[in-house]
C-alpha positions in Angstrom: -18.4 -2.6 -22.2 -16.6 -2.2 -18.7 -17.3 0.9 -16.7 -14.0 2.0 -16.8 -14.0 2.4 -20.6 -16.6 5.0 -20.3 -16.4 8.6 -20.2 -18.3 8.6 -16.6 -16.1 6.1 -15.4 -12.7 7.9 -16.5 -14.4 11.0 -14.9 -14.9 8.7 -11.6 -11.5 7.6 -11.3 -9.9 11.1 -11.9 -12.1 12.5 -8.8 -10.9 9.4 -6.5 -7.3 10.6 -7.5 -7.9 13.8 -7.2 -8.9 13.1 -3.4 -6.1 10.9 -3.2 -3.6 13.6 -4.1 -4.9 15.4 -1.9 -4.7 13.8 1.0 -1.3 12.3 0.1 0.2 16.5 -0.8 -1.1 17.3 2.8 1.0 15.0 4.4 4.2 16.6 3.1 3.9 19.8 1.2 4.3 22.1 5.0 7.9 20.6 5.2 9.8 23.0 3.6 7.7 25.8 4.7 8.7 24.6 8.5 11.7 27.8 8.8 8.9 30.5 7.7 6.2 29.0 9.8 8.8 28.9 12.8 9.8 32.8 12.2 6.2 34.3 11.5 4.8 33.0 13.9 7.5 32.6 16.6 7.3 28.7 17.1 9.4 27.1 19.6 11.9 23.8 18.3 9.5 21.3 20.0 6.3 23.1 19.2 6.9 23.3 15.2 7.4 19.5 15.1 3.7 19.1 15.8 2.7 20.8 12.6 4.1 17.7 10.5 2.7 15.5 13.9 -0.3 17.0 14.6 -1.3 16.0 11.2 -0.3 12.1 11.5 -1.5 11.7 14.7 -5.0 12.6 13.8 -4.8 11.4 10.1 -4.0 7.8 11.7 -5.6 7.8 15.0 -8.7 7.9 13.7 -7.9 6.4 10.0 -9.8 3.5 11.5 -13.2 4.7 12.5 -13.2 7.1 9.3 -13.0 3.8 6.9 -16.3 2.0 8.8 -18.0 5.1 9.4 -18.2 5.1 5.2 -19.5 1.4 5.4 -22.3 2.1 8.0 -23.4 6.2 7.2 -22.9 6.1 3.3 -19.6 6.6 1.4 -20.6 10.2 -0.6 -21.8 11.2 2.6 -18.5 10.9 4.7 -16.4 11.8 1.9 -18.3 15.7 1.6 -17.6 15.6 5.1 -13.9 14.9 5.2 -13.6 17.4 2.0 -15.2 20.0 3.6 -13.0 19.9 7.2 -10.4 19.8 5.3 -11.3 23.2 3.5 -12.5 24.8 6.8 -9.4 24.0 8.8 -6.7 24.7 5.9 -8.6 28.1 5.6 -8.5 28.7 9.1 -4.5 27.3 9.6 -3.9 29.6 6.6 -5.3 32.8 8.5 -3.0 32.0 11.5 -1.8 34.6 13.9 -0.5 32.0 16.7 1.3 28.7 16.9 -1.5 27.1 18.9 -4.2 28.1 16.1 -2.0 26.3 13.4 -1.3 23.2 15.0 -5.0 23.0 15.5 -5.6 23.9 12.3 -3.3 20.9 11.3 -5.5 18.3 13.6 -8.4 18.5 12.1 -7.1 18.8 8.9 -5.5 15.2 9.7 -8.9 14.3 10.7 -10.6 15.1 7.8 -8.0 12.9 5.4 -9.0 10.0 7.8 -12.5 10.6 6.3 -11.3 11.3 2.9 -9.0 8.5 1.9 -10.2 5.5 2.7 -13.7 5.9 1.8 -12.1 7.3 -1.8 -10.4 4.1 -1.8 -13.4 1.9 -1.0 -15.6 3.9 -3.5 -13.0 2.7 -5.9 -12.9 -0.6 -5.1 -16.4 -1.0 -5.3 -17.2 1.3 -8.5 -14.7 -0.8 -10.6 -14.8 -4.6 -10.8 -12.4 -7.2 -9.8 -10.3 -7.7 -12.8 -8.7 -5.3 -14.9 -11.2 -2.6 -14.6 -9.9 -2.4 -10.5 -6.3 -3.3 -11.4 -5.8 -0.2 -14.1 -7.9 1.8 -12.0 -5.4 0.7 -8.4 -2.6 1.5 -10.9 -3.4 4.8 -11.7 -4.2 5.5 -7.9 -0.5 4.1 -6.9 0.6 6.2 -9.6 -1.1 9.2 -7.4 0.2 8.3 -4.1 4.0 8.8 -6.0 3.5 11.7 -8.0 2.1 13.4 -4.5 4.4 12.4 -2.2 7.0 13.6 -4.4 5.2 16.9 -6.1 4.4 17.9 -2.5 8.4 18.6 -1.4 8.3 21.0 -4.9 4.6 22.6 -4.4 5.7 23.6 -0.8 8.8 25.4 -1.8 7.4 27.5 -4.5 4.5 28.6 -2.6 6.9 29.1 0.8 9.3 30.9 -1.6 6.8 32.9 -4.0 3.2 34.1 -2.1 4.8 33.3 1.4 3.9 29.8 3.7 0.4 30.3 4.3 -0.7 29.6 0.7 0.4 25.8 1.7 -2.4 25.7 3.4 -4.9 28.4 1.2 -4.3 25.8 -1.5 -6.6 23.3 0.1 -9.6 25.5 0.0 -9.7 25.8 -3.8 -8.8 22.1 -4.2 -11.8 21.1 -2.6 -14.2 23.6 -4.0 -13.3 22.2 -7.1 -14.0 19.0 -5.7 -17.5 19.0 -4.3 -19.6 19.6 -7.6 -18.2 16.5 -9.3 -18.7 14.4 -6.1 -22.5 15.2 -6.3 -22.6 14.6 -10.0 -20.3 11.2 -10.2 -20.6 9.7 -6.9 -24.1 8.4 -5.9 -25.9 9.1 -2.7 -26.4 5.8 -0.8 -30.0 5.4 0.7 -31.4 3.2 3.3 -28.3 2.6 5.6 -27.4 0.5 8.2 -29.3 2.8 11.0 -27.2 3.3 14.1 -29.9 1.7 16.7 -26.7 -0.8 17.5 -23.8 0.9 16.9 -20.6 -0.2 18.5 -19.6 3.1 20.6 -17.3 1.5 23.1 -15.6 0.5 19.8 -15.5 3.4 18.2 -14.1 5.2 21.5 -11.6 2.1 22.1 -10.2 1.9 19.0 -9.7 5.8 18.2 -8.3 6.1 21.4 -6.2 3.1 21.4 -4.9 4.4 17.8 -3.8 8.1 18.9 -2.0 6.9 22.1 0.2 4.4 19.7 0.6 6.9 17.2 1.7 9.5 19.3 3.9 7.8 21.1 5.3 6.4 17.7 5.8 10.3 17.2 7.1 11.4 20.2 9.5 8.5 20.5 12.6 10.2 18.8 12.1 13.2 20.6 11.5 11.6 24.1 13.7 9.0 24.0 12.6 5.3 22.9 14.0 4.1 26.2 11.9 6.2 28.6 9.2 5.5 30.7 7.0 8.2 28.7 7.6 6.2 25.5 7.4 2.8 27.0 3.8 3.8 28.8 2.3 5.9 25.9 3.0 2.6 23.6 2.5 -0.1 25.8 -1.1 1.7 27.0 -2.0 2.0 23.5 -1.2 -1.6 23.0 -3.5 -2.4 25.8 -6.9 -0.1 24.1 -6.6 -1.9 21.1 -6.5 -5.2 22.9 -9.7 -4.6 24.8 -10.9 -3.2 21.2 -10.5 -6.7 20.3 -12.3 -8.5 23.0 -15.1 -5.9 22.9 -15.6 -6.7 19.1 -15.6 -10.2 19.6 -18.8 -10.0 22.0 -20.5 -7.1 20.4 -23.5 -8.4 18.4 -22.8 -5.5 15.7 -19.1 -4.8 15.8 -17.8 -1.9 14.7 -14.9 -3.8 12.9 -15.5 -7.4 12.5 -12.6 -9.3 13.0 -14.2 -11.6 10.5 -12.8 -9.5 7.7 -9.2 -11.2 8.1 -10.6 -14.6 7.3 -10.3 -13.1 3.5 -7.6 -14.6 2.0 -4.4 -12.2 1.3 -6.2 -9.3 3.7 -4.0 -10.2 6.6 -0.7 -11.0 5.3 -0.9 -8.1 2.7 -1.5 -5.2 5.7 1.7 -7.1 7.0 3.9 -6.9 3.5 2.7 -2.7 3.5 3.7 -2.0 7.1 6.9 -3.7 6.6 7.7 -2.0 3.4 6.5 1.2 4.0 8.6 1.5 6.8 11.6 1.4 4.9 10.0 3.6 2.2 9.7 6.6 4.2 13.2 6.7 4.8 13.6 7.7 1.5 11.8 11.3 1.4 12.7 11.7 5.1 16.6 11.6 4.8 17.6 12.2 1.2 15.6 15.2 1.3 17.8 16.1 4.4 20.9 15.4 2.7 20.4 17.6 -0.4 19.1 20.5 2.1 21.6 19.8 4.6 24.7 18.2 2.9 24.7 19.5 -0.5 22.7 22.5 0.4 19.8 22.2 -2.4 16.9 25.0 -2.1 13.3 23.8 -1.3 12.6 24.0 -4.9 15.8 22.2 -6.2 14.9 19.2 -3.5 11.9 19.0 -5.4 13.1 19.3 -8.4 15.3 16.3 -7.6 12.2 13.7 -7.0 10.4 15.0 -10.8 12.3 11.9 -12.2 11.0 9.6 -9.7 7.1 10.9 -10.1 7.8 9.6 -13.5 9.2 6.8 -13.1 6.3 5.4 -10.2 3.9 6.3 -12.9 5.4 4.3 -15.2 5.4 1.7 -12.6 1.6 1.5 -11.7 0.8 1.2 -15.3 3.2 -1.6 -15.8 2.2 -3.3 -12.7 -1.5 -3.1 -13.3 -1.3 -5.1 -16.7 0.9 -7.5 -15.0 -1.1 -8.6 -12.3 -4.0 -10.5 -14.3 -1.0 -12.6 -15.9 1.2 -13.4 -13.0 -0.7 -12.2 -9.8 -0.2 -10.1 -7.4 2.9 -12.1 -5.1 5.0 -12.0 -7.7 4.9 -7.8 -8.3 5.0 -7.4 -4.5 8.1 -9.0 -4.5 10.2 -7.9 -7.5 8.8 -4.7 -6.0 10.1 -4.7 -2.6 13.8 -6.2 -3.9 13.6 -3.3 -6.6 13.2 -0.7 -3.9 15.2 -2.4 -1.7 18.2 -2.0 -4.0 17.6 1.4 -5.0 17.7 2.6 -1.1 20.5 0.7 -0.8 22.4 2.8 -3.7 21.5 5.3 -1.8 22.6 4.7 1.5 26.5 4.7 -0.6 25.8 8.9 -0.7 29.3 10.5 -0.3 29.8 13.8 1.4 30.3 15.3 -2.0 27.6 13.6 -3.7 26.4 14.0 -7.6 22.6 13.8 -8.2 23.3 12.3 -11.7 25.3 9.3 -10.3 24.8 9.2 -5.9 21.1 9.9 -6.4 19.0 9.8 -9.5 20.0 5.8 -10.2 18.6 5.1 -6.7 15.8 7.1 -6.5 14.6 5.5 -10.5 14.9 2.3 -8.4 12.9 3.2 -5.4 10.4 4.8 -7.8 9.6 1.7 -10.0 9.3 -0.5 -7.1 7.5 1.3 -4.8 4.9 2.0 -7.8 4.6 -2.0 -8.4 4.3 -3.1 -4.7 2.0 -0.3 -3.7 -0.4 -1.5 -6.6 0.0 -5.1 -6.1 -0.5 -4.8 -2.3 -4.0 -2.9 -2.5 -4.9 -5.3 -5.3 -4.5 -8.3 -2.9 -5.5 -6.6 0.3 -9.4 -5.8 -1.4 -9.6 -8.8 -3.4 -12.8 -10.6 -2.4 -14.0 -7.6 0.4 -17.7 -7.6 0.7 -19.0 -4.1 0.0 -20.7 -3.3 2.9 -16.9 -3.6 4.5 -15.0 -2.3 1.7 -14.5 0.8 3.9 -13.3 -1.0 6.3 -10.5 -2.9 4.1 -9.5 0.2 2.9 -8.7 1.8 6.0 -6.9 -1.5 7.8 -4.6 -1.0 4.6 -3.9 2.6 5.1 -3.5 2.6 8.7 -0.9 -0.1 7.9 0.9 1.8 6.0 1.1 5.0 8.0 2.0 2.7 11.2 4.5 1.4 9.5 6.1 4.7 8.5 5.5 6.3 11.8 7.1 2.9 13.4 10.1 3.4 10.7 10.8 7.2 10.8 11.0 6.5 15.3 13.2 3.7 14.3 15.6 5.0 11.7 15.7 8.7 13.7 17.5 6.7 16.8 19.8 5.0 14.6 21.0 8.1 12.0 20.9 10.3 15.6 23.1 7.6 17.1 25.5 7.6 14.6 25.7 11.0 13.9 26.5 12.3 17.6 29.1 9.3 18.2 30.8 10.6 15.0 30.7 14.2 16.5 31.9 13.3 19.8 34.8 11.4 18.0 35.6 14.7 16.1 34.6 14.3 12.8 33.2 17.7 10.6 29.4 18.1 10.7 29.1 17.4 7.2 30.5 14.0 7.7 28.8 12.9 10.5 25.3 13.9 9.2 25.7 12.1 6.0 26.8 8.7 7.8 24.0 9.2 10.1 21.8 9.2 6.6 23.5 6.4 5.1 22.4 4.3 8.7 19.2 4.8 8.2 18.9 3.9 4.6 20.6 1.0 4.9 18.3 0.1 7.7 15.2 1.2 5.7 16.6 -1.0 2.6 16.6 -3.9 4.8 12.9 -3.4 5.8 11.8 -3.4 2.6 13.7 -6.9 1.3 11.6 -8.4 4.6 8.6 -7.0 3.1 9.2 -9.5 0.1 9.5 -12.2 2.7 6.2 -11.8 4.1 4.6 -11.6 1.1 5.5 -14.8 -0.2 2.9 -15.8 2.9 0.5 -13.5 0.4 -2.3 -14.9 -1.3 -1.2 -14.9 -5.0 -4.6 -13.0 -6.2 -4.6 -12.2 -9.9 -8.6 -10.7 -9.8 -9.2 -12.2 -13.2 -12.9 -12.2 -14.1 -15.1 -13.5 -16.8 -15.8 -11.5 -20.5 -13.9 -8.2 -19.9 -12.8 -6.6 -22.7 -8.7 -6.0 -22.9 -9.5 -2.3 -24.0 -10.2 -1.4 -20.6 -6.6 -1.6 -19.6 -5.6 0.7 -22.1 -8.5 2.9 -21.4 -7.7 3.1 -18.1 -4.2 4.1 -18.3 -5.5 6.7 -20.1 -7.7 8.0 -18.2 
């Protein structure tokens, strides 16, 4: 019987969700909750953008470190850790009195989900075996990532709109109390470590450093200007950490991320196909939630509302995708992914001034929806096919660093091009509504492009279908269920 089929191993994949969610909620449930934070506690317009920031810049800055730190100090043991910054900062952002506390507040809570997620992820890949015990259980974690991403829009407008903002962040405390009992009762305790007699500081301090100068200045961009010499130095010094990163890992006798890891077939290529697509991706819940707020003047909780059908949909998605990949592999659901997402952002880069959300939106964002589910699956199948163990960590967090590069890269990109379009229009004269809503449809159109190249790179993928020997085709079903 396969692990997954058991009641212990159902209970292990609904904690590594549960994590997963989350992480993935934090990310975008303070949105909405941006115009209460700003009046209660007299942010400036610059200064409030840091709460959203603040939590990227730590969440990916040190996304890398957080993943190998699992590999080398023990996955339960960095995963309590994460769980429990997390609940000290969100309980200390929620009891805010100044703006300086909360963005604080926000930093470390970013650090803490650079803990949290990848080591989830590489407990996950390494609990479940290749085959279709991993791809049901990677389905029903890229059925998490949508349903959060989504559910987080609609959980921060009725807590912003019912108890008032600061329960977006009070919510995290009872999450992860609920949390850390079934960790110590699912999740084994890892003895006899790799001791840290050698570890690879300069690393460590290279490549956290190198990460939080590009990612900051991937952050900063649209707001300082992607021409200026701040923007050009912040990126172009970041460039040049991570380059010595590499050179130092390449003479260090015990690296702390051995480039050797990218002579896995598929690891490379697939970090590639997620940057690329994510990047376009993002565009989706960045601008069409600022065209039902701005343009068609949807509440908080009627914007998420509006992405229910989408949750759906993605979970659909992952299940479908998972059962597909041990027939056809993984290139082939990467790519009908990408050009089924590509054409639903397309659709919706057609959004009229006047829009409908039964026939501008809700066709495009079903599209979007089923194919982010199927690449987002296929991708992490390919990207940890074949990882060691001892660098499943590691894997994990190459993969989601990728993807949160690429939709910090995309977000700075797509910004200047909707903010280009949209100030020529209102220079030329044309009504605020207009302008704002071709500045959108830009940036859509640019994002939908993005994610067709995704589909080229991945044809460079290794086509990894993770089929192995005398498994039992209950599992699949079992894990869907589950």
């Amino acid at each position: 019987m396969s692990y997954l089929a058991t009641r212990r191993g159902k209970l292990t994949l609904a904690l590594l969700c549960g994590i997963a969610f989350l992480d993935f909620v934090d990310g975008s449930i303070t949105n909405v909750a941006l115009p209460s934070i700003r009046r209660s506690l007299h942010f400036s317009v610059d200064g409030l953008t840091w709460i959203p920031s603040g939590y990227l810049l730590t969440y990916g800055g040190f996304m890398l470190l957080g993943g190998r730190l699992a590999d080398l100090l023990g996955r339960r043991r960095v995963l309590v850790t994460g769980i429990a910054i997390i609940a000290i900062s969100s309980t200390v952002g929620g009891f805010a009195q100044s703006s300086g506390v909360l963005v604080g507040a926000r930093l470390a809570q970013g650090l803490g989900a650079a803990l949290t997620l990848p080591t989830a992820l590489s407990i996950l890949t390494t609990t479940f075996a290749e085959g279709k015990d991993r791809n049901a259980a990677l389905g029903a974690w890229g059925g998490t990532g949508g349903i959060a991403s989504a559910l987080g829009v609609l959980l921060g407008g009725v807590l912003t709109e019912g108890p008032g903002w600061r329960w977006v962040m009070f919510v995290n405390p009872i999450a992860c109390a609920l949390l850390f009992a079934p960790i110590f009762r699912l999740i084994e305790g890892e003895r006899g470590r790799r001791r840290l007699v050698n570890f690879d500081a300069a690393g460590a301090v290279l490549v956290t450093a190198g990460m939080l100068l590009l990612v900051y200045g991937l952050v900063r961009a649209p707001i300082a200007g992607w021409g200026s010499a701040r923007t050009i130095g912040e990126l172009a010094g970041g460039a040049l950490v991570l380059a010595a990163f590499v050179v130092n890992e390449l003479r260090h006798r015990a690296p702390l991320a051995p480039l050797s890891i990218f002579r896995i077939n598929g690891l490379g290529f697939s970090n590639v196909t997620q940057l690329v697509a994510f990047a376009g991706f993002l565009a989706l819940f960045f601008y069409v939630t600022l065209y039902m707020q701005s343009v068609l003047g949807y509440s908080a909780i009627q914007t998420g509302l509006a992405y229910l059908p989408l949750c759906g949909i993605a979970v659909a998605g992952a299940g479908i995708s998972s059962q597909l990949l041990g027939r056809i592999g993984t290139r082939p659901v990467i790519v009908s992914g990408a050009v089924i997402g590509a054409a639903g952002l397309y659709w919706l880069s057609r959004i009229p001034v006047d829009g409908s959300y039964v026939a501008d939106l809700l066709p495009g964002l079903l599209l979007v929806g089923l194919g982010i589910a199927g690449l987002f699956v296929a991708v992490t199948t390919a990207a940890n096919a074949g990882v060691p163990a001892d660098k499943a960590g590691l894997a994990a967090a190459l993969l989601n660093a990728s993807q949160w590069l690429g939709g910090a890269l995309g977000l700075a990109i797509f910004t200047a091009v909707s903010t280009s379009r949209t100030n020529h229009l209102l220079a030329a004269g044309v009504p605020a509504s207009h302008a704002l809503t071709s500045g959108f449809q830009r940036a859509l159109l640019v994002g939908s492009i993005f994610i067709l190249a995704s589909a080229v790179v991945a044809f460079r993928a290794t086509n990894t279908r993770g089929e192995t020997k005398d498994e039992p085709v209950e599992a699949e079903a079992e894990a869907l269920a589950a």
